[in-house]
C-alpha positions as CSV (number, residue, x, y, z in Angstrom):
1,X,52.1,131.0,98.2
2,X,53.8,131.5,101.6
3,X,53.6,127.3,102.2
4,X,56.6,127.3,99.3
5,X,58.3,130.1,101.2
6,X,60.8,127.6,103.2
7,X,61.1,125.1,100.0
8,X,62.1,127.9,97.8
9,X,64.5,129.5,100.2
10,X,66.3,126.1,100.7
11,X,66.7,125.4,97.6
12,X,68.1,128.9,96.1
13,X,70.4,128.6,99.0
14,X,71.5,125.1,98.0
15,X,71.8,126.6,94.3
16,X,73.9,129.5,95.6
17,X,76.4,127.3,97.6
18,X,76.7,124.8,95.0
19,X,77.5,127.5,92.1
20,X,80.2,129.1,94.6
21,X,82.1,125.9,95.6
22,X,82.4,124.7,92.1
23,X,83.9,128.3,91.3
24,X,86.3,128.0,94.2
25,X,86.9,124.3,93.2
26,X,87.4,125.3,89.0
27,X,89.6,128.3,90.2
28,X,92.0,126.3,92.6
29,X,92.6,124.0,89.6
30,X,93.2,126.7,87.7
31,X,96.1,128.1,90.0
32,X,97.3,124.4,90.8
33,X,98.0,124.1,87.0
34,X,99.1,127.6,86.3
35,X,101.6,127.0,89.4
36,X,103.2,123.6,87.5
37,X,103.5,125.7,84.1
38,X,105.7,128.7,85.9
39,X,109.5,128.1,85.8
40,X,110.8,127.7,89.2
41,X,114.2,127.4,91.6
42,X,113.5,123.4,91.3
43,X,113.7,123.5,87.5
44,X,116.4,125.7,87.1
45,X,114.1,128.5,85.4
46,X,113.2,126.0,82.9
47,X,110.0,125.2,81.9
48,X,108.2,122.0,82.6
49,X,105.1,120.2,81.2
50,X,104.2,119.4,85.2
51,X,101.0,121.6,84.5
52,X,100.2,120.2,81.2
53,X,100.4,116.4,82.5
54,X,98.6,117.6,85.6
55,X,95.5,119.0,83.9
56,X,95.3,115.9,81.6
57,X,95.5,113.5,84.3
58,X,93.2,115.5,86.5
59,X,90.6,114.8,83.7
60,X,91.4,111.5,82.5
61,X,90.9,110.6,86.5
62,X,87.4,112.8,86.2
63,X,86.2,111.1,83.8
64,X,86.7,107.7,84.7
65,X,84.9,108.0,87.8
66,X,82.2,109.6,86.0
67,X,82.2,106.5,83.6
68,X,82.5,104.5,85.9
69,X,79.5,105.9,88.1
70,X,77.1,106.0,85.0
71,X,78.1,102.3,84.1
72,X,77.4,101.5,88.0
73,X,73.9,103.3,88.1
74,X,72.5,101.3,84.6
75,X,73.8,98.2,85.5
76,X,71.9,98.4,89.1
77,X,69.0,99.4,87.0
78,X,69.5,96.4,85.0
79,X,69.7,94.3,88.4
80,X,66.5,96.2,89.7
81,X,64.3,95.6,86.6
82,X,65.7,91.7,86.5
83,X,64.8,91.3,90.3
84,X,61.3,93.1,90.1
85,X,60.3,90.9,87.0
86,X,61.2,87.4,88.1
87,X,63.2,86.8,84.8
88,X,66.1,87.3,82.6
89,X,64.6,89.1,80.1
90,X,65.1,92.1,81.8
91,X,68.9,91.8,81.3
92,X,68.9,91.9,77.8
């Protein structure tokens, strides 16, 4: 159907973009963390665990805002229900 044309266009280019920044985003991390592991000048040729704490806190931070986010959404569902009923029942 031509009327689905535009939609369909839109959307595979929204796909397309999205799929290529998280690839640029998952491959910067990757050479951000790769970077801390390689001995350099600073370290005196030694080897640090820069990269190691790096990555961990980079996901620790991840996925406390992503906690954090999903606690935020069902509690405002909570909130919604509670106000659209007219009573507490909703918040158990």
């Amino acid at each position: 159907d031509d009327d689905d044309a535009p939609h369909f266009a839109l959307v595979a280019r929204a796909v397309g973009l999205g799929f290529c920044g998280s690839l640029s985003t998952v491959s910067t991390f990757a050479d951000e963390v790769s970077e801390r592991l390689r001995p350099s000048a600073a370290t005196k040729g030694e080897c640090t665990c820069a990269g190691v704490l790096y990555a961990l806190a980079s996901l620790a931070c991840t996925f406390a805002v992503g906690f954090l986010a999903y606690a935020l959404t069902q509690r405002c569902d909570e909130l919604d229900r509670f106000c659209h009923t007219g009573g507490a029942d909703a918040l158990r």
